[in-house]
SEBA-80112 format. One record per residue (C-alpha): residue in one letter; residue number from 1; x, y, z. Coordinates in steps of 0.05 Angstrom, whole numbers, always signed. Layout:
# SEBA-80112
PT;a;NUM;X;Y;Z
...
END
This chain:
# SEBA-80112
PT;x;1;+75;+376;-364
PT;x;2;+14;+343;-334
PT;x;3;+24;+269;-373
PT;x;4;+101;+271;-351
PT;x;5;+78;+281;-279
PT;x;6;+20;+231;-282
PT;x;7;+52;+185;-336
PT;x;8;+43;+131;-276
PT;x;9;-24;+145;-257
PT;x;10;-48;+105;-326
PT;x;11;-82;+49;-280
PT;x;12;-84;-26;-317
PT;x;13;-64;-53;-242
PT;x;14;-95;-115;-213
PT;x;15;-95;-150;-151
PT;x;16;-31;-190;-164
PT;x;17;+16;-132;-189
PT;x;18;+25;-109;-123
PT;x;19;+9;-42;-91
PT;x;20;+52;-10;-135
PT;x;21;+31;-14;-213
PT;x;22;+93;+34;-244
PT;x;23;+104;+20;-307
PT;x;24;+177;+51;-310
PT;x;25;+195;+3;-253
PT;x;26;+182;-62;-285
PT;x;27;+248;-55;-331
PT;x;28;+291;-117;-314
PT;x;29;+347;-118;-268
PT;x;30;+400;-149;-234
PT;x;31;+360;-206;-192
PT;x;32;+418;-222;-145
PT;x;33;+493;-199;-135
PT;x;34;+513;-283;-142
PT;x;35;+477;-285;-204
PT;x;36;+503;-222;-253
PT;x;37;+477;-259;-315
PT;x;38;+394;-265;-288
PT;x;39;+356;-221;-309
PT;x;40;+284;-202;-265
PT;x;41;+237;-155;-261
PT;x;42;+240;-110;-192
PT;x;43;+185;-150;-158
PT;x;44;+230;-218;-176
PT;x;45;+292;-182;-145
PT;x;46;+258;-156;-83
PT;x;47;+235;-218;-61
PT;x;48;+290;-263;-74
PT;x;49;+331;-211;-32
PT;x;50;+282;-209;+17
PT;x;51;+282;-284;+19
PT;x;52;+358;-290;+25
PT;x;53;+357;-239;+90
PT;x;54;+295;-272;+119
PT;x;55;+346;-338;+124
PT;x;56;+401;-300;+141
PT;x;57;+359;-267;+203
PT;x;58;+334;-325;+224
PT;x;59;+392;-372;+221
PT;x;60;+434;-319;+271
PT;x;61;+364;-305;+311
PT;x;62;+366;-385;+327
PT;x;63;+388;-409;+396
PT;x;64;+438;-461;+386
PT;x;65;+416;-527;+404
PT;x;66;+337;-504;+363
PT;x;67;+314;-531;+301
PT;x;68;+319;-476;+251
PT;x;69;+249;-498;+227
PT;x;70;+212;-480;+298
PT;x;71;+240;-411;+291
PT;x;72;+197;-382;+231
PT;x;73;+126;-381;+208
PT;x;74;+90;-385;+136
PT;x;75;+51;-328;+168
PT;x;76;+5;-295;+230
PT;x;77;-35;-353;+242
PT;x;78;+14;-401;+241
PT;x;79;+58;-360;+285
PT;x;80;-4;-344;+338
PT;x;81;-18;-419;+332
PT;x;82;+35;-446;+355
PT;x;83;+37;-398;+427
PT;x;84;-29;-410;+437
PT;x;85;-103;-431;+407
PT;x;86;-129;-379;+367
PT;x;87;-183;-340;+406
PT;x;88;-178;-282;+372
PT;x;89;-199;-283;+300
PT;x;90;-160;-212;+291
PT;x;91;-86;-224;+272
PT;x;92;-81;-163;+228
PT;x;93;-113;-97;+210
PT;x;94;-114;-68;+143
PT;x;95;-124;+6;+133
PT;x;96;-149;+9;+55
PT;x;97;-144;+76;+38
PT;x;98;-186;+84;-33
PT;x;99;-146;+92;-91
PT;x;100;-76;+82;-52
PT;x;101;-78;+14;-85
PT;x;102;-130;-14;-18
PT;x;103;-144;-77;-64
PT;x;104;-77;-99;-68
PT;x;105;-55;-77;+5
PT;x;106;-114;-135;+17
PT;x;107;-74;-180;-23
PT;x;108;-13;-169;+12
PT;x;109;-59;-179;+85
PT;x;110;-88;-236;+71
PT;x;111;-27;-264;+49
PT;x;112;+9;-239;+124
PT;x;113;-46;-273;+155
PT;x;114;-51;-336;+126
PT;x;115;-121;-330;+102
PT;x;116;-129;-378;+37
PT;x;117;-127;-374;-20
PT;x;118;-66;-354;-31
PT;x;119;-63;-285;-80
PT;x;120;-132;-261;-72
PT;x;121;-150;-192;-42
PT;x;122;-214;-200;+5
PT;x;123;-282;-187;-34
PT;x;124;-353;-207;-34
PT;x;125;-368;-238;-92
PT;x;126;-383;-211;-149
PT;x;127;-359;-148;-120
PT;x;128;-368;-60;-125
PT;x;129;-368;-58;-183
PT;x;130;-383;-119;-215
PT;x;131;-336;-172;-239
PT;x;132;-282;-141;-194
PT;x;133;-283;-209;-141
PT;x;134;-263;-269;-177
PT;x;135;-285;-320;-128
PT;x;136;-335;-339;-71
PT;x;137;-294;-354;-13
PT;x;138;-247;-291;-2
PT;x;139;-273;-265;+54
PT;x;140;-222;-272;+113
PT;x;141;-241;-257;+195
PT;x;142;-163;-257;+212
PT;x;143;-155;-185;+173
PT;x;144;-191;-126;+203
PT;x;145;-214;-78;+144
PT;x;146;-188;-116;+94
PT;x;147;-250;-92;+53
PT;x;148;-293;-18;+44
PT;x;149;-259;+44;+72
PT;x;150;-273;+40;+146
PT;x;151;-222;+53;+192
PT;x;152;-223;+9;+258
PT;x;153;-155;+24;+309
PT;x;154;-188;-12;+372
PT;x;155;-156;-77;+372
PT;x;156;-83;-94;+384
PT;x;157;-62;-129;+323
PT;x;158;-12;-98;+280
PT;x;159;-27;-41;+224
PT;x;160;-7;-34;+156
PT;x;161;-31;+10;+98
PT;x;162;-6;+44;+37
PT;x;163;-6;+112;+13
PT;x;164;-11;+153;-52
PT;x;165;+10;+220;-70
PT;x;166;-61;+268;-53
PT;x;167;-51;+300;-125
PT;x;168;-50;+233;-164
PT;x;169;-103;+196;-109
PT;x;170;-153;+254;-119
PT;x;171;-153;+248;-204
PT;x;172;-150;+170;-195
PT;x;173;-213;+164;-154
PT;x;174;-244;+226;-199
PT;x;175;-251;+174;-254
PT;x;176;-270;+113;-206
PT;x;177;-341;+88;-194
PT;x;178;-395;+121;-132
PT;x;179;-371;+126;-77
PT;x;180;-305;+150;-106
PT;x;181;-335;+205;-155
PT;x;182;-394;+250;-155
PT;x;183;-395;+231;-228
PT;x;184;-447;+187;-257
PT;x;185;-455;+131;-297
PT;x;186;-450;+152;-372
PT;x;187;-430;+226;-343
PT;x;188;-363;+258;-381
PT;x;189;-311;+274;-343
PT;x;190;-306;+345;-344
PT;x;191;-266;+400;-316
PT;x;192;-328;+433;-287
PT;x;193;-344;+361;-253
PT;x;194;-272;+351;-227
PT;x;195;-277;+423;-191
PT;x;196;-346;+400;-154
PT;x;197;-322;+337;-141
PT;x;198;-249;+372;-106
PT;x;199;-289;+426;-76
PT;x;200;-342;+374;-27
PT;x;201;-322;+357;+41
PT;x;202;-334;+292;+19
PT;x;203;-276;+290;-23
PT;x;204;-222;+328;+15
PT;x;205;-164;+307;+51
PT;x;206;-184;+231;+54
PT;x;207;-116;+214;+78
PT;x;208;-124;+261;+137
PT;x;209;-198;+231;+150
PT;x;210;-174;+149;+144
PT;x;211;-113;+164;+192
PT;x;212;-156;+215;+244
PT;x;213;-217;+177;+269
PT;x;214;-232;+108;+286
PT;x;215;-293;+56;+288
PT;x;216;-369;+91;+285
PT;x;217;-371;+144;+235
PT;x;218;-297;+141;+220
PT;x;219;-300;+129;+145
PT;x;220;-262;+163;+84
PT;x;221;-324;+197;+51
PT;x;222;-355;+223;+108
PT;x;223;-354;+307;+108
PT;x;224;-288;+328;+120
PT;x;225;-288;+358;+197
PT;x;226;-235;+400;+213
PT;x;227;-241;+398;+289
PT;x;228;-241;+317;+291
PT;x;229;-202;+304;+223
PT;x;230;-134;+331;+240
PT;x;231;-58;+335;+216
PT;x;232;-31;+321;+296
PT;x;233;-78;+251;+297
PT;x;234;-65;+235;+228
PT;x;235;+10;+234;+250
PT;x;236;+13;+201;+309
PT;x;237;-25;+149;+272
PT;x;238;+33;+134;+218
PT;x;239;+82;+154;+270
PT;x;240;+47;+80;+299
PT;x;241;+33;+42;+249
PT;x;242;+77;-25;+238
PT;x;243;+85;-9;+165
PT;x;244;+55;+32;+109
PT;x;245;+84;+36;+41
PT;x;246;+90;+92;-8
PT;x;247;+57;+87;-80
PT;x;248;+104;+122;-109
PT;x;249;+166;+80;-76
PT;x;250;+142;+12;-93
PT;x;251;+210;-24;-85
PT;x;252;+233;+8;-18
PT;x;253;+165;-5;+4
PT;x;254;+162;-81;-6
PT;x;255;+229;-86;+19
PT;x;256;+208;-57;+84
PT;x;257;+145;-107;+90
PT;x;258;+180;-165;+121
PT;x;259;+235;-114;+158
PT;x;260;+178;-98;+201
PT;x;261;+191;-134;+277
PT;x;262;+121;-156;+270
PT;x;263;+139;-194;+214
PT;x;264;+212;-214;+216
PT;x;265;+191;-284;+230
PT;x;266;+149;-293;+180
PT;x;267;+172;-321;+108
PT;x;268;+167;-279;+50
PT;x;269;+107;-292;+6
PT;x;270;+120;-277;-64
PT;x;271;+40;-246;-64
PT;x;272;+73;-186;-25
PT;x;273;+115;-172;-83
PT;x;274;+58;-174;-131
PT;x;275;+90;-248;-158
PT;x;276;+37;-308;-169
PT;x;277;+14;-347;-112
PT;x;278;+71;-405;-102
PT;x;279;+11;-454;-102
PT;x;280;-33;-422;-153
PT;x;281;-33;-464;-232
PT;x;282;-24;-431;-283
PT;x;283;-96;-427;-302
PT;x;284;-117;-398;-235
PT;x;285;-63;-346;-245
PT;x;286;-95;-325;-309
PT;x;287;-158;-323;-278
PT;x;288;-137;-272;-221
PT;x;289;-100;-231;-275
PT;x;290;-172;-228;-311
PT;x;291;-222;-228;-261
PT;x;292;-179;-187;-210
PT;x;293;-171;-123;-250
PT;x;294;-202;-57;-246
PT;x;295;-189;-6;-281
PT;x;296;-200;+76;-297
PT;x;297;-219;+98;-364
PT;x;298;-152;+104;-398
PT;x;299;-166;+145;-465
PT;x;300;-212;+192;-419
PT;x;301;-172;+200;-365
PT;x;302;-101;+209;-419
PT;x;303;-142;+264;-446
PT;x;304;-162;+299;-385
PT;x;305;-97;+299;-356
PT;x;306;-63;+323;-426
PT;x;307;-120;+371;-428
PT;x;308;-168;+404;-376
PT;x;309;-122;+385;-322
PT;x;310;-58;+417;-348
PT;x;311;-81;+483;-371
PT;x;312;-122;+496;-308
PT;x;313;-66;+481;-263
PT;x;314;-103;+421;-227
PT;x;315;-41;+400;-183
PT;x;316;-53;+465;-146
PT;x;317;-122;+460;-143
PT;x;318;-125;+397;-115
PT;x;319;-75;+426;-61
PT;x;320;-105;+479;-49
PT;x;321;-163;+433;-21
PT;x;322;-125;+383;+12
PT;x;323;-75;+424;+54
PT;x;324;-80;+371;+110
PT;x;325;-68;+308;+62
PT;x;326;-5;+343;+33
PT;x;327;+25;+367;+105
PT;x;328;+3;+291;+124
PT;x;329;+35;+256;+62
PT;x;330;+99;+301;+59
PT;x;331;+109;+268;+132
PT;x;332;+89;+202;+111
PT;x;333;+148;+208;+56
PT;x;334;+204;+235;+114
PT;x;335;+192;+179;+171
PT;x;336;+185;+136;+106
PT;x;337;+254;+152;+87
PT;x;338;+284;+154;+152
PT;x;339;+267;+89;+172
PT;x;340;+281;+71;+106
PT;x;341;+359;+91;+110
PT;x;342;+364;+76;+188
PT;x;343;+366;+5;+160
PT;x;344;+451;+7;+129
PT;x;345;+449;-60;+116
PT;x;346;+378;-58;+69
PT;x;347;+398;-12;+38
PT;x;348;+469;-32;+15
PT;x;349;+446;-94;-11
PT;x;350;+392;-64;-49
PT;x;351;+451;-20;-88
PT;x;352;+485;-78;-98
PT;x;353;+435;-114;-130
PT;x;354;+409;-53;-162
PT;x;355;+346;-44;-133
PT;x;356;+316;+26;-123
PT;x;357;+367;+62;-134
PT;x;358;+326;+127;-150
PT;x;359;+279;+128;-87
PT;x;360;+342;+108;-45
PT;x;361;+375;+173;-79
PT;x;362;+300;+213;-66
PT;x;363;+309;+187;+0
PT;x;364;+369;+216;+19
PT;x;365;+348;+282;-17
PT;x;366;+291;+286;+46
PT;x;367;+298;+319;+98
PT;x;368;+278;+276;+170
PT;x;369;+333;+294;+227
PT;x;370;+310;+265;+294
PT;x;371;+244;+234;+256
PT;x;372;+237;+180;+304
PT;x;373;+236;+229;+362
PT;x;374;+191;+279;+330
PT;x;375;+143;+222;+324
PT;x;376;+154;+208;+400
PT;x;377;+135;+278;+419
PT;x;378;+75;+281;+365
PT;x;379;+49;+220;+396
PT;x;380;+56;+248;+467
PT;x;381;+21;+307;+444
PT;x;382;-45;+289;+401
END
């Protein structure tokens, strides 16, 4: 059943509700193992756990004799601040890959940075398309990329990016805005457009294309190449990358963020868990859940999925023309989930507490022996 597969792909995200809008996952739970009677939603829970191992790590990572509050940062500039002046106005690099939730990955940059305000994702004002950039002054030089779908792996600062399932990405952008969607202003959504749109090299295996290439020409709707866009590169890029999350393992995923070595130093900002801005009134936060949001054609895109997309078997067209995102993304998921369960401790505490219980139990149902060292030889290879 197409709508039970795609249930989640119903977009009403913003900015603020992380990169990972699932509507099954904001059922409340247990916030904390000292406090049975509290009840959260996930993003509440992740964080304060997150925030109770960020003190534990640091508080043991502390030289005796050392202030605890010279041993963490409230982000990258602070922390590249205090070794030295800042020279170099790149501290991070964001890989947005369209329709992987890129405008919320910016969120969760900006915030690692230390670019302000606090809970914004970069944007030029009034932003593609129009309305979609709240305010004037979110543009931020300390995150690389962190707007349009251009790919840049020359400096040294650390990557992160998220990814979607191909299936779900490919329908999502179908009913997005240009340069997204071959369809038109006022155009329906047909079956007949979805095929042309699946079919162009412009629209296949974007994954493969954002993790392959880098800098001048590298960009996610260029023609699809098969000779430069390839599954080895697009590999030993994740295999390298400081962190990526997966869409469809949205608590795992922000529970990794500030696991990351990179990161361990850094405390917790509740933007990263899709969680209002800890400076942010009330009345700015209603203004970011308004002015932040963009959104798909819900009735449309219900009835396409229910519809057109079911009886023709999209799933396995859109495979069937993305070969390279699928082999890419099914790897994505297994070093995912090894690192994932590598980390005992993590992932105790999030049973304890209740958190993510089914992508912990998806997790272990993946296969990834020797992960780490197949990365090590892919990367030695491509």
């Amino acid at each position: 059943n197409a709508f039970d597969h795609f249930g989640f792909l119903i977009e009403g995200q913003n900015s603020l509700r992380h990169v990972f809008d699932h509507p099954e996952l904001d059922t409340p739970i247990l916030a904390s193992s000292s406090a049975p009677d509290t009840r959260a939603s996930w993003e509440e829970a992740a964080y304060s756990l997150s925030l109770d191992r960020f003190w534990r790590h640091i508080k043991t990572a502390t030289p005796e004799g050392v202030s605890i509050e010279n041993s963490y940062y409230p982000d990258l500039k602070a922390q590249h601040q205090s070794t030295k002046e800042l020279r170099s106005t790149r501290l991070l690099n964001s890989v947005r890959i369209p329709k992987s939730g890129s405008s919320a990955l910016s969120v969760t940059a900006r915030a690692l940075s230390g670019c302000h305000p606090d809970g914004y994702p970069c944007c030029k004002f009034p932003g593609d398309p129009v309305g979609s950039c709240p305010r004037k002054d979110l543009m931020c030089s300390l995150v690389t990329g962190c707007t349009d779908h251009r790919p840049d792996y020359d400096g040294d600062e650390a990557v992160i990016t998220t990814l979607r399932d191909p299936v779900s990405r490919s329908v999502s952008a179908f009913f997005y805005h240009y340069p997204h969607t071959s369809v038109k202003h006022g155009e329906s959504h047909t079956w007949e457009k979805f095929v042309e749109n699946i079919q162009s090299p412009r629209f296949r295996n974007i994954l493969t294309k954002m993790l392959s290439l880098s800098g001048s020409g590298a960009y996610a709707y260029a023609d699809f190449d098969e000779v430069k866009h390839t599954v080895p590169r697009a590999k030993a890029r994740l295999c390298s990358i400081a962190w990526f999350g997966l869409s469809e393992m949205p608590v795992s995923s922000s529970m990794m963020l500030y696991e990351t070595p990179q990161f361990r130093k850094l405390l917790p900002n509740p933007v990263a868990f899709g969680l209002q801005a800890s400076d942010a009134t009330a009345a700015e936060h209603a203004a970011e859940e308004k002015d932040g949001l963009r959104v798909n054609s819900d009735s449309e895109y219900k009835e396409f999925l229910a519809t057109s997309f079911a009886t023709n078997d999209g799933s396995s067209f859109v495979m069937q023309h993305n070969q390279h995102d699928i082999e890419v993304f099914q790897f994505a998921e297994k070093l995912f989930c090894g690192r994932l369960l590598a980390k005992i401790g993590l992932v105790e505490e999030m049973k304890q507490v209740g958190l993510g219980l089914e992508e912990i139990e998806k997790c272990a149902s993946i296969g990834f022996d020797n992960i780490e060292e197949l990365c090590y030889n892919i990367q030695n290879n491509a």
